[in-house]
MARBA-548100 format. One record per residue (C-alpha): residue number from 1; x, z, y. Coordinates in steps of 0.02 Angstrom, whole numbers, plus 50000, padded with zeros to 5 digits. Each point is the difference from the previous one (the first is absolute). Layout:
residues N
<node NUM,<X,Z,Y>>
...
This chain:
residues 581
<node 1,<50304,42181,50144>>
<node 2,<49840,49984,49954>>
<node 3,<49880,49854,49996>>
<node 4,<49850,49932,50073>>
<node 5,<49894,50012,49844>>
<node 6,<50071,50184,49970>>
<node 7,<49960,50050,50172>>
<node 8,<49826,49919,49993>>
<node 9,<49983,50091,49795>>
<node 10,<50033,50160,50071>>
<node 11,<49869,49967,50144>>
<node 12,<49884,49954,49895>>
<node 13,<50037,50135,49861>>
<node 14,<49944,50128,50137>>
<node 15,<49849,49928,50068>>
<node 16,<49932,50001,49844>>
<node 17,<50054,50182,49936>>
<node 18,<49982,50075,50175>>
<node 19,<49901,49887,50128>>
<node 20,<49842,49925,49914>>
<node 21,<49943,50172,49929>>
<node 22,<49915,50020,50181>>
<node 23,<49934,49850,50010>>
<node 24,<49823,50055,50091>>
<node 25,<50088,50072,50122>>
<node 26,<50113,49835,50033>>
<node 27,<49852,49895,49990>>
<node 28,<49918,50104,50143>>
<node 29,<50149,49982,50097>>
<node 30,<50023,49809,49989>>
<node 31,<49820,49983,50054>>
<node 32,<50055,50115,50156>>
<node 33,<50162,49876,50021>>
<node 34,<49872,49836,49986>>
<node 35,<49914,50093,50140>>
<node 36,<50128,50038,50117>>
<node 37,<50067,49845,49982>>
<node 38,<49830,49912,50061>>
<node 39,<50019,50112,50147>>
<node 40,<50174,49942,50031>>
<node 41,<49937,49818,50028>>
<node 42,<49850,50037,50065>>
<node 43,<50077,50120,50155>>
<node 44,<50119,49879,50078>>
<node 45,<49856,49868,49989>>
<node 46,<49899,50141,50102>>
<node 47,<50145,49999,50129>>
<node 48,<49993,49792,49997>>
<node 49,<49819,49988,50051>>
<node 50,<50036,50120,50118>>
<node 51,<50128,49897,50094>>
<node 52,<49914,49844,49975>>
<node 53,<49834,50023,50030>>
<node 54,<49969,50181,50114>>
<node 55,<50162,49951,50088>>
<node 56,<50015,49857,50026>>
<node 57,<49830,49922,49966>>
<node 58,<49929,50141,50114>>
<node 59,<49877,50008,49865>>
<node 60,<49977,50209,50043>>
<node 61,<49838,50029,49899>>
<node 62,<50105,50001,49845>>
<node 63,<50130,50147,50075>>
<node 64,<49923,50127,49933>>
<node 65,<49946,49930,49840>>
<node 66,<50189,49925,49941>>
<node 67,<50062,50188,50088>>
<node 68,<49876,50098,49892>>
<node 69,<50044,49895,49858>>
<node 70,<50189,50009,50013>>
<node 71,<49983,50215,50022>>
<node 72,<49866,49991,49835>>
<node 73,<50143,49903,49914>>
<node 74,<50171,50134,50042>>
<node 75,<49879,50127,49947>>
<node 76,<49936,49923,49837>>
<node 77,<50176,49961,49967>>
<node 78,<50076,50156,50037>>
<node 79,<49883,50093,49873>>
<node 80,<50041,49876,49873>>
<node 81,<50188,50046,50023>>
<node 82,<49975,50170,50009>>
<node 83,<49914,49994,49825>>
<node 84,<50108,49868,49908>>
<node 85,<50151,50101,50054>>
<node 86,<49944,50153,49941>>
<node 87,<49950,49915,49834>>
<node 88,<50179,49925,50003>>
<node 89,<50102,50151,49997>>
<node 90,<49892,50112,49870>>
<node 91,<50035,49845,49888>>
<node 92,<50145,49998,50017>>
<node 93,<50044,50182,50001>>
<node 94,<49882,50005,49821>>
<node 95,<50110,49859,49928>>
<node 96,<50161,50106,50067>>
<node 97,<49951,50154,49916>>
<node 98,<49936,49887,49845>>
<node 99,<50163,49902,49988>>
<node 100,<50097,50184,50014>>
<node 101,<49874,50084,49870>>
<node 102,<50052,49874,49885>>
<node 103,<50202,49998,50028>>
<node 104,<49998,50169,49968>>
<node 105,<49885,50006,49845>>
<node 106,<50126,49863,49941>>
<node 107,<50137,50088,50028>>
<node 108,<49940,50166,49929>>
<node 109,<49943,49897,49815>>
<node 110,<50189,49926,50009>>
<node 111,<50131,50049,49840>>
<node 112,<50138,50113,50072>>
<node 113,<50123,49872,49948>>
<node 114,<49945,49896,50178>>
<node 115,<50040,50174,50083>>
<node 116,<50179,49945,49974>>
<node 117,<49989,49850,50080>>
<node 118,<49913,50067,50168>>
<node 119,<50030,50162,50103>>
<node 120,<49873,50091,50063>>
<node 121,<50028,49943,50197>>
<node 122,<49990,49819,49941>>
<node 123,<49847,50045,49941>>
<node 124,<49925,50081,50137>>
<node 125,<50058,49838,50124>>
<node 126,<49885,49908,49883>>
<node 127,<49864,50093,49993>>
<node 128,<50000,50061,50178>>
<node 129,<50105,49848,50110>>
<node 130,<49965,49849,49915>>
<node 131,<49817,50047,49995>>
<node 132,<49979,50014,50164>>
<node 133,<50073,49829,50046>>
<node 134,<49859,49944,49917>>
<node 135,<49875,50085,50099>>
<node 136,<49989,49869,50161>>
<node 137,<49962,49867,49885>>
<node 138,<49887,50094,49872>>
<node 139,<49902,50080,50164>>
<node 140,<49984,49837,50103>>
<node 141,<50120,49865,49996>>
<node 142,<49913,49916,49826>>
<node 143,<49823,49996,50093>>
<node 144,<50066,49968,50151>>
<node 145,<50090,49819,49929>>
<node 146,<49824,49943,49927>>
<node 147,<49907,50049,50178>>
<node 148,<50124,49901,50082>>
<node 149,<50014,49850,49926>>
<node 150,<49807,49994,49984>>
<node 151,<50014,50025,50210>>
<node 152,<50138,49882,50011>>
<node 153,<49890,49887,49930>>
<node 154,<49862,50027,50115>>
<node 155,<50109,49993,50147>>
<node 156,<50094,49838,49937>>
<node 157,<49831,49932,50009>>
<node 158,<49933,50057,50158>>
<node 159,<50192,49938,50069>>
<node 160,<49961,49818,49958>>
<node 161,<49828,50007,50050>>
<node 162,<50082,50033,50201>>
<node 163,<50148,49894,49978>>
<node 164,<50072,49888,49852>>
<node 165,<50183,49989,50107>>
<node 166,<50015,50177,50035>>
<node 167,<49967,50054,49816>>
<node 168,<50120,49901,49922>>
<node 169,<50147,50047,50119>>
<node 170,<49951,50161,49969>>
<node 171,<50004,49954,49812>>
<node 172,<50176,49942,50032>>
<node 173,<50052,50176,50042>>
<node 174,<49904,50090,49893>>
<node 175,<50115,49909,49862>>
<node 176,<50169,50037,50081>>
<node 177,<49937,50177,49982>>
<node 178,<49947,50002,49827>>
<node 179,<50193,49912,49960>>
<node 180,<50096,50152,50116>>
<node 181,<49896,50123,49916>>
<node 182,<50026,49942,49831>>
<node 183,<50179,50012,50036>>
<node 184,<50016,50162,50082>>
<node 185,<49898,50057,49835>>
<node 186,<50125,49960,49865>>
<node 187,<50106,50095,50083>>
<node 188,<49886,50129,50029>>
<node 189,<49966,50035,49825>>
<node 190,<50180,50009,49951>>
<node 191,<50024,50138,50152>>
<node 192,<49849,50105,49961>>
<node 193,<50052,49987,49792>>
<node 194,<50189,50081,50053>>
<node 195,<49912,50128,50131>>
<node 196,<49883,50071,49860>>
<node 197,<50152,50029,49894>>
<node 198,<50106,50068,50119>>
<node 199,<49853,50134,50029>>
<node 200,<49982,50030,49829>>
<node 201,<50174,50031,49980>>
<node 202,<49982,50151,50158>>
<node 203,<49868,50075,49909>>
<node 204,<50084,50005,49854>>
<node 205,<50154,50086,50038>>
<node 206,<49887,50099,50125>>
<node 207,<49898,50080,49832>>
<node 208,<50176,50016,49911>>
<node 209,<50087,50066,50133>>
<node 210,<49840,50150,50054>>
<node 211,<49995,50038,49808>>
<node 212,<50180,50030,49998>>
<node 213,<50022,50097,50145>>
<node 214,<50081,50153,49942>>
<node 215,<50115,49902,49909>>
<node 216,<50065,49928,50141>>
<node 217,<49998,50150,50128>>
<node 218,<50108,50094,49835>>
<node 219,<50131,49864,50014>>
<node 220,<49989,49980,50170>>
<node 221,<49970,49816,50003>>
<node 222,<49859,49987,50136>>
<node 223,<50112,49880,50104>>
<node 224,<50018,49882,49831>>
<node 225,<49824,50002,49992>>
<node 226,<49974,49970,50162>>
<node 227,<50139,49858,50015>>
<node 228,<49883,49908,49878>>
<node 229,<49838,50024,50087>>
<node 230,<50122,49913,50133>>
<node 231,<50028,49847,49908>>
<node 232,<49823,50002,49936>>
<node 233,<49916,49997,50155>>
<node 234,<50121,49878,50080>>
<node 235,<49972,49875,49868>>
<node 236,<49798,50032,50018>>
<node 237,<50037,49981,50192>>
<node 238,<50070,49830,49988>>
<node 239,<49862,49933,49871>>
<node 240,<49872,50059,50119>>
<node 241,<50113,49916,50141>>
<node 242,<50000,49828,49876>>
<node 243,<49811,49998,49979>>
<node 244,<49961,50052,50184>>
<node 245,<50096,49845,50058>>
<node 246,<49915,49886,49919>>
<node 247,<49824,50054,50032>>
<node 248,<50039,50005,50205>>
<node 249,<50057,49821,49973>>
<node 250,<49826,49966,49914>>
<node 251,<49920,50102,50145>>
<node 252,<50068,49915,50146>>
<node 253,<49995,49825,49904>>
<node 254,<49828,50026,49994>>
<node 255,<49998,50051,50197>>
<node 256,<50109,49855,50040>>
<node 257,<49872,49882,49903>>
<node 258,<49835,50069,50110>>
<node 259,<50107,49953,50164>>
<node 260,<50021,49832,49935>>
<node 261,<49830,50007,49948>>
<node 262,<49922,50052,50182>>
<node 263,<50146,49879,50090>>
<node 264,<49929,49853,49903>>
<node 265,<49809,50029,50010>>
<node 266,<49996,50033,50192>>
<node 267,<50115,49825,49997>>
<node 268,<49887,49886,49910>>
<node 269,<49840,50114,50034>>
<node 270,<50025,50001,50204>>
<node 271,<50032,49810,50001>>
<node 272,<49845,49985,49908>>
<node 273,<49915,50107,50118>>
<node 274,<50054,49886,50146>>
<node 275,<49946,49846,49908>>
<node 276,<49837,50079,49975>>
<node 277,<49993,49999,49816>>
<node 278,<49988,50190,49957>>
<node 279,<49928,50123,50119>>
<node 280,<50062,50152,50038>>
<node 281,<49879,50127,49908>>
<node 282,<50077,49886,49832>>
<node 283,<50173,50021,50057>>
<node 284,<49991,50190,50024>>
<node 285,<49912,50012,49827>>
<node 286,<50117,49878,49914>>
<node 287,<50145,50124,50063>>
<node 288,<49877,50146,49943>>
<node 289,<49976,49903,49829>>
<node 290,<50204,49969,49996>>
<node 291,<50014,50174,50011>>
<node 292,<49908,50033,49856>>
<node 293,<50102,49898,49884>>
<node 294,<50148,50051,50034>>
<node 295,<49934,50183,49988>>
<node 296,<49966,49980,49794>>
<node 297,<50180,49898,49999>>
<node 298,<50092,50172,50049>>
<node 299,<49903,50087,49896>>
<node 300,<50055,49869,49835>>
<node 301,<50170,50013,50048>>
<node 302,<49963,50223,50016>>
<node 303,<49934,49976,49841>>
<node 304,<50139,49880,49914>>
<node 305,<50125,50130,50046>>
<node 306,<49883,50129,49941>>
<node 307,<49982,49915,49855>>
<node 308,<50184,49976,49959>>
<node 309,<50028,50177,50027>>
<node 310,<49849,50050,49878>>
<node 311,<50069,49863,49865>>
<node 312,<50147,50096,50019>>
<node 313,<49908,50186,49963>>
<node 314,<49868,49923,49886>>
<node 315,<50160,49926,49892>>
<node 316,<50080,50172,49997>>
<node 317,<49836,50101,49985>>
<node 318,<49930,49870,49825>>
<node 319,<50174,50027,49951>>
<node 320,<49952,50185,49942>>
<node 321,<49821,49936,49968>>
<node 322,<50077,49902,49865>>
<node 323,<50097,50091,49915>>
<node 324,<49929,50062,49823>>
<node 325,<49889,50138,49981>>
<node 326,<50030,50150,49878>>
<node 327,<49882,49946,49823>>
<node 328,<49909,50135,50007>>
<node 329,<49866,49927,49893>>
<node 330,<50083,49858,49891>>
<node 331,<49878,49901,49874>>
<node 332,<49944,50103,49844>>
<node 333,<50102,50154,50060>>
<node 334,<49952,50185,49942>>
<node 335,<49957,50148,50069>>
<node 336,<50096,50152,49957>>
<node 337,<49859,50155,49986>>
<node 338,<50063,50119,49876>>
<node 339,<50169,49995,49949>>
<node 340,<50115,50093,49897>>
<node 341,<50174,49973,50094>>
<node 342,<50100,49917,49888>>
<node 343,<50134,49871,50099>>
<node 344,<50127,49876,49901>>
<node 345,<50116,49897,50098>>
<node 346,<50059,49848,49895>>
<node 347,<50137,49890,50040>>
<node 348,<49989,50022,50184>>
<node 349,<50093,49888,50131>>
<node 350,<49995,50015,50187>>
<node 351,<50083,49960,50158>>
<node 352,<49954,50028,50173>>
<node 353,<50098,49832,50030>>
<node 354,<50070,49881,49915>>
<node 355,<50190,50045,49997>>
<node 356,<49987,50172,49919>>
<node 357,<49890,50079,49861>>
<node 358,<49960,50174,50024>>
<node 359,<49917,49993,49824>>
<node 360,<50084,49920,49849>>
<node 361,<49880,50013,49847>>
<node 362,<49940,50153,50025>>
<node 363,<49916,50086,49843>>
<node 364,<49903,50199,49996>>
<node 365,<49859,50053,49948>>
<node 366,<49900,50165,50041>>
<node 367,<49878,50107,49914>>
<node 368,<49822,50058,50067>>
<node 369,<50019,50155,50078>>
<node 370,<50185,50014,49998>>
<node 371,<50127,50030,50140>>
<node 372,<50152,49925,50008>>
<node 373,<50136,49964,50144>>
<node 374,<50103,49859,50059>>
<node 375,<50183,50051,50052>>
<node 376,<50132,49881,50058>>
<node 377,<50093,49944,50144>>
<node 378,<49941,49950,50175>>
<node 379,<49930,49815,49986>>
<node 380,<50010,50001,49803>>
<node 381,<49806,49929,50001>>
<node 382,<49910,50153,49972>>
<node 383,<49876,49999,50140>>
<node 384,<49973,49830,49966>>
<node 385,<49924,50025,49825>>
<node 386,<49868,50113,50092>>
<node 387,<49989,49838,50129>>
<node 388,<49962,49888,49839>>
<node 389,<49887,50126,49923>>
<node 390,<49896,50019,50160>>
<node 391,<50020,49791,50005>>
<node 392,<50053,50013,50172>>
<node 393,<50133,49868,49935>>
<node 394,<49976,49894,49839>>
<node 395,<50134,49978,49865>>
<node 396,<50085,49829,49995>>
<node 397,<50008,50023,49806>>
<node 398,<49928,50122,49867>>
<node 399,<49839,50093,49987>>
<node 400,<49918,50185,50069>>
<node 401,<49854,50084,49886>>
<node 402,<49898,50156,50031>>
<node 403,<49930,50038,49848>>
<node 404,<50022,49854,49912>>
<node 405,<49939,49865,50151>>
<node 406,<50124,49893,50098>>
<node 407,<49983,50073,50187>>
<node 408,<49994,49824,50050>>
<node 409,<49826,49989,49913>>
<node 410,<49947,50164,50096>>
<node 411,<49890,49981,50150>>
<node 412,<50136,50057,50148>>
<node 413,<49884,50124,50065>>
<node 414,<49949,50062,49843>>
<node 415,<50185,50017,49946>>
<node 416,<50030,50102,50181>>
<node 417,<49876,50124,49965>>
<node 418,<50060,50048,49843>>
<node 419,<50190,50037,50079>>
<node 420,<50034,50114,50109>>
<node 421,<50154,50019,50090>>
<node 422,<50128,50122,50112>>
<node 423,<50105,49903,50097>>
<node 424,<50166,50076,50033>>
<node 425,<49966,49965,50189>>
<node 426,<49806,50047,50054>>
<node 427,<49917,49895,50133>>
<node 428,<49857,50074,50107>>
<node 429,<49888,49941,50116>>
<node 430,<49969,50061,50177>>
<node 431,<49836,50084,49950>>
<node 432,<49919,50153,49927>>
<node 433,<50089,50111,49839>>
<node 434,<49822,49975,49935>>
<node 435,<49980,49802,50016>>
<node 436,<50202,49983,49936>>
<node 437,<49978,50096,49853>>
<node 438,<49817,49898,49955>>
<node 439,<50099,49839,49997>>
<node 440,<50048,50052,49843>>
<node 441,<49814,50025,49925>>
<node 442,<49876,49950,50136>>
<node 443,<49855,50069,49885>>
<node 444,<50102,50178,50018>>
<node 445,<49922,50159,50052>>
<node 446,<50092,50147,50123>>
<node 447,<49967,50109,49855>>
<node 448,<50118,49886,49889>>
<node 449,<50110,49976,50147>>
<node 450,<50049,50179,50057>>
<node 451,<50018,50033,49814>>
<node 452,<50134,49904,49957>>
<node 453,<50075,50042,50176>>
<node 454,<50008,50183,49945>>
<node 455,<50078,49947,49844>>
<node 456,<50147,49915,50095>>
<node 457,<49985,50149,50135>>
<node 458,<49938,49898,50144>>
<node 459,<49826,50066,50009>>
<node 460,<50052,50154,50094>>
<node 461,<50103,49889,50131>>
<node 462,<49861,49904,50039>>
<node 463,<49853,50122,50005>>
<node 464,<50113,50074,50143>>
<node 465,<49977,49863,50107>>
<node 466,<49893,49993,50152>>
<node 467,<49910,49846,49911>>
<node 468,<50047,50030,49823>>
<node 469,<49950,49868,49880>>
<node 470,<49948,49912,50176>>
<node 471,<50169,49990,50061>>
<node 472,<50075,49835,50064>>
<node 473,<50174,49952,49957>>
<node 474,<50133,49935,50101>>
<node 475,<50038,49808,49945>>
<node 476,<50071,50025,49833>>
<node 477,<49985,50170,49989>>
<node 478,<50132,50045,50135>>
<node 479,<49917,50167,50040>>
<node 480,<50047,50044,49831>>
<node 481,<50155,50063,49927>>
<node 482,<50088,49907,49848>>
<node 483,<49928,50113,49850>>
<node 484,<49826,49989,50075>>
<node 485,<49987,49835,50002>>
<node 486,<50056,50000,49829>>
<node 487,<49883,50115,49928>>
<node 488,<49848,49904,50104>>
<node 489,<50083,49867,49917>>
<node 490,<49969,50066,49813>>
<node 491,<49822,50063,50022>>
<node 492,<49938,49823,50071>>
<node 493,<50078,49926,49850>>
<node 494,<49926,50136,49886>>
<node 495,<49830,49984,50066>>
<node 496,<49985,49817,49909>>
<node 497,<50015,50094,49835>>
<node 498,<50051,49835,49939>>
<node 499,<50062,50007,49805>>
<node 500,<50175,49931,50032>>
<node 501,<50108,50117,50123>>
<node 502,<50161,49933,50109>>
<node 503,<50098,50125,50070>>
<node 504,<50161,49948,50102>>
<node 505,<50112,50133,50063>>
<node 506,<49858,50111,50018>>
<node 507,<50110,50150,50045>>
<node 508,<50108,49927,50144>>
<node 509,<49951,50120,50152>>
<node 510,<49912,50117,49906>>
<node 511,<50098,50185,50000>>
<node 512,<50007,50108,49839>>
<node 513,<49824,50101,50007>>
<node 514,<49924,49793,50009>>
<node 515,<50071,49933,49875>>
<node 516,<49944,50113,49892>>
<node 517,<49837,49985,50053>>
<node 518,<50006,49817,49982>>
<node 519,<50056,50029,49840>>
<node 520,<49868,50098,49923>>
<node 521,<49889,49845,50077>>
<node 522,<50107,49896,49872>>
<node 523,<49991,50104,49855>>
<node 524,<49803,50011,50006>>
<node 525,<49983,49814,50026>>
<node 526,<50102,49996,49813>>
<node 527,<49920,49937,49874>>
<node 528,<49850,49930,50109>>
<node 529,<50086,49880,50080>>
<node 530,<50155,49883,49989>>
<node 531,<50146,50048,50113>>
<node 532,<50153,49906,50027>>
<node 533,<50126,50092,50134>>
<node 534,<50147,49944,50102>>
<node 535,<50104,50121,50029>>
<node 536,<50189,50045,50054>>
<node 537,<49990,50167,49958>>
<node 538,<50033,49990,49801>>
<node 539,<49975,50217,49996>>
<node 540,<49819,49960,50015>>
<node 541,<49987,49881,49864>>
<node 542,<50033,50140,49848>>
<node 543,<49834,49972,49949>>
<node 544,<49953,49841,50013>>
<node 545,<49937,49907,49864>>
<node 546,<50158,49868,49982>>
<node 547,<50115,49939,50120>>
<node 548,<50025,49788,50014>>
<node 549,<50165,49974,50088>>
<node 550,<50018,49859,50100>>
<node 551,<50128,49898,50048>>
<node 552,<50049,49828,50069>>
<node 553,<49812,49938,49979>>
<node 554,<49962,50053,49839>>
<node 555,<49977,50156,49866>>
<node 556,<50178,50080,49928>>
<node 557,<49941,50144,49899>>
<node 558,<49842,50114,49990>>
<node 559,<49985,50169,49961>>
<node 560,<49964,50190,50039>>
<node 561,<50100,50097,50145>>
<node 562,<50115,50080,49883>>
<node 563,<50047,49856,49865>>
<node 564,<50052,49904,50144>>
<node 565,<50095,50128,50058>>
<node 566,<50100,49988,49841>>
<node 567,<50003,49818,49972>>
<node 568,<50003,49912,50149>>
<node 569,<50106,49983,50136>>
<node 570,<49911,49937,50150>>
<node 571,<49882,50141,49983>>
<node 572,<50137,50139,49979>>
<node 573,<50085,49906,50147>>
<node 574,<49855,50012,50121>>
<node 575,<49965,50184,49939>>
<node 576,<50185,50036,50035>>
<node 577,<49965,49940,50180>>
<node 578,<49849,50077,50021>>
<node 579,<50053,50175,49962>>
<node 580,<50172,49969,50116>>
<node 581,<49880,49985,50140>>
């Protein structure tokens, strides 16, 4: 559980990096709060001489003037509610977006390595859910605390002034409310911390589940999904139960309390009334006055459980804040402008955790300009050289040069825009052919675009369409079929003209007439740029530059498509299979 000091770190932690950025605004607005809490005190005392002296007194020339004056005063204060509110929530809707902005731009600047640690529905809860608890307090509750302990003041004040006997019983109460609600909010805080999980854990298997949905319908296993959304929602059903339960107690505690309240001051008030020693103007504004402080009290105990469940979000939401950015720019680091192509592993080491190395010492080293494939088994490490290349992952041991210069030394962006890559899946956006394809060179022009779409033949396809270029994709490119997404795929990656190429299973999905095309692509990038392939299909290595096989982590042998052939086994082994299929 956390502590008291954590809870008020975190609080604090977020009014600086969130709250006091709009500190003109806030300022206005606790100027509107001193206001309206002047007209709190002085209203009741409006209804007092009222009683007292029109009423009572029969002192009628001063109707009008106390009735004017109480009508001047609703209206003054409603306008300065009206405009504090509306100051209020486009604060707090600013900080909202703000605090979102910034989650995201955190998350998007992460390594991939904390991909592994977080799916993408426990991401969205955070960015989306746990934001949003915060809203109440970043729109209102914060100011609202300060106005009312600066009114609770004033109305303390104006309490004793009326009657010393009547304030402190009142007093009395106030503190068996401040001790229920401090209770009811420990618990609180532990409720609201196992709700927000439990939703995070829905919308988690909620994104797995929608992503994987013709997975499921193909193995028929709609009721197993379901069966979990069962469980899931039961369990969020009885944390919601647990935290509701707790803040009705704290609700009617605090109703219970105002009884007491009114039960004691018509008591000890009406005696004093019969003795003479309070009239009744005083006693009517004394209950008006009582009122008013228990009014900010339910608000402090809104607020504490508010606050508990924003601890709660705020812990969960600083969580990802803190977790180490990318160095994109590390101290002294160089920028990669022209480069030949040359890349030398040396030594390499990695894991993706710490019970299994998927690279064990790993040594290569390739030419500028040269092609040259990695074959091997399923999960032998190959795509995760290109994943160390790219440095979406870092070695744990050993060293990574282009052209001499330890990538680790290379400005991360810099490095990026020298490699390009095909991934063996292709992920597009639900947006225009023409705005996917520029991700890959923003500075690109059509021109540029629709020629290396004719070289893959997908220029024809698209200048067919009702919107050509213009057209919007389905999310992820649903609309398309598997080979079109593909060959989208290779001309966004082409259009970065970057002097290191990474191709990975570039053929998959692609039919006969394609792959040759894509192949002619290959042959004249040769020589311009470096090209290292993945590739199952060993028929279409024949003339690559040299071969590295890999296995069990690390480099076996090395050579061209037919000298393996001869010589080594694996490869003759995995050619055997290939041409069996």
């Amino acid at each position: 559980m956390r502590s008291k000091s954590g809870e008020k770190n975190l609080i604090k932690r977020f009014v600086k990096d969130f709250f006091f950025k709009y500190w003109k605004n806030e300022l206005l607005v606790f100027i509107l709060i001193i206001a309206d809490s002047i007209f709190v005190l002085v209203i009741p005392y409006l209804n007092k001489m009222l009683i007292d002296n029109v009423f009572t007194n029969r002192q009628y020339k001063y109707f009008y003037i106390i009735l004017s004056s109480m009508i001047v005063g609703y209206l003054l204060q409603l306008f300065i509610r009206v405009i504090k509110d509306l100051i209020f929530f486009k604060v707090g809707e600013k900080i909202l977006v703000d605090v979102r902005l910034n989650l995201i731009n955190h998350v998007l600047n992460l390594p991939a390595s904390f991909f592994s640690k977080m799916t993408s529905g426990q991401l969205i809860s955070r960015v989306e859910n746990d934001v949003t608890v915060l809203q109440q307090v970043a729109s209102s509750a914060f100011m609202e605390f300060i106005g009312n302990i600066i009114g609770l003041i004033f109305v303390l004040s104006i309490m004793f002034y009326l009657n010393i006997k009547l304030t402190l019983v009142s007093l009395v109460i106030m503190s068996m409310y401040l001790i229920m609600a401090n209770y009811f909010g420990k618990h609180t805080r532990q409720k609201s911390k196992e709700k927000l999980n439990a939703t995070s854990n829905n919308i988690s298997y909620l994104s797995e589940v929608f992503s994987n949905i013709v997975t499921i319908k193909l193995f028929n296993r709609e009721a197993w999904a379901y069966s979990k959304f069962n469980l899931l929602y039961n369990i969020f059903y009885n944390k919601s139960i647990g935290l509701w339960k707790f803040q009705i107690l704290n609700m009617n505690s605090t109703f219970l309390l105002s009884i007491l309240a009114t039960g004691a001051l018509w008591l000890i008030g009406g005696q004093a009334l019969i003795q003479g020693s309070i009239t009744l103007g005083s006693l009517i504004a004394f209950q008006s006055y009582q009122g008013q402080l228990f009014a900010p009290l339910r608000l402090f105990s809104n607020l504490n459980s508010q606050i508990q469940s924003a601890t709660s979000a705020l812990e969960r939401i600083y969580t990802i804040l803190d977790e180490k950015l990318e160095e994109i720019d590390i101290t002294n680091s160089k920028e990669l402008k022209e480069i030949d192509g040359k890349i030398e592993f040396k030594n390499v080491s990695f894991s993706y955790n710490k019970s299994e190395k998927v690279l064990k010492n790993l040594s290569f080293c390739i030419n500028p300009g040269e092609l040259v494939a990695f074959v091997g088994q399923s999960g032998c490490g190959k795509s995760t050289i290109f994943n160390l290349l790219t440095r979406l992952y870092n070695p744990q041991k050993g060293s990574i040069f282009i052209d001499d210069l330890d990538i680790k030394n290379i400005n991360l962006e810099s490095l990026r825009n020298n490699i390009s890559i095909i991934p063996q899946e292709i992920k597009l956006f639900n947006m225009s052919i023409y705005e996917n394809l520029k991700l890959g060179n923003s500075d690109t022009s059509l021109e540029s675009i629709k020629e290396y779409a004719e070289k893959v033949d997908m220029n024809e396809y698209i200048e067919n369409l009702p919107n050509k270029y213009n057209a919007i994709l389905d999310e992820n490119g649903n609309n398309l079929s598997g080979g079109q997404k593909k060959r989208l795929g290779i001309v966004r990656s082409l259009l970065k003209e970057s002097k290191i190429l990474i191709i990975d299973e570039a053929m998959n999905s692609l039919d006969n007439y394609r792959k040759d095309k894509v192949k002619e692509v290959i042959k004249e990038l040769r020589g311009n740029c470096t090209i290292l392939l993945i590739s199952h299909q060993l028929k279409d290595l024949k003339d690559v530059d040299k071969i590295f096989i890999v296995e069990d982590g690390t480099i076996t042998d090395c050579g061209e498509h037919e000298l393996l052939l001869k010589h080594n086994n694996v490869y003759k082994e995995l050619y055997k299979k290939e041409l069996s299929q």
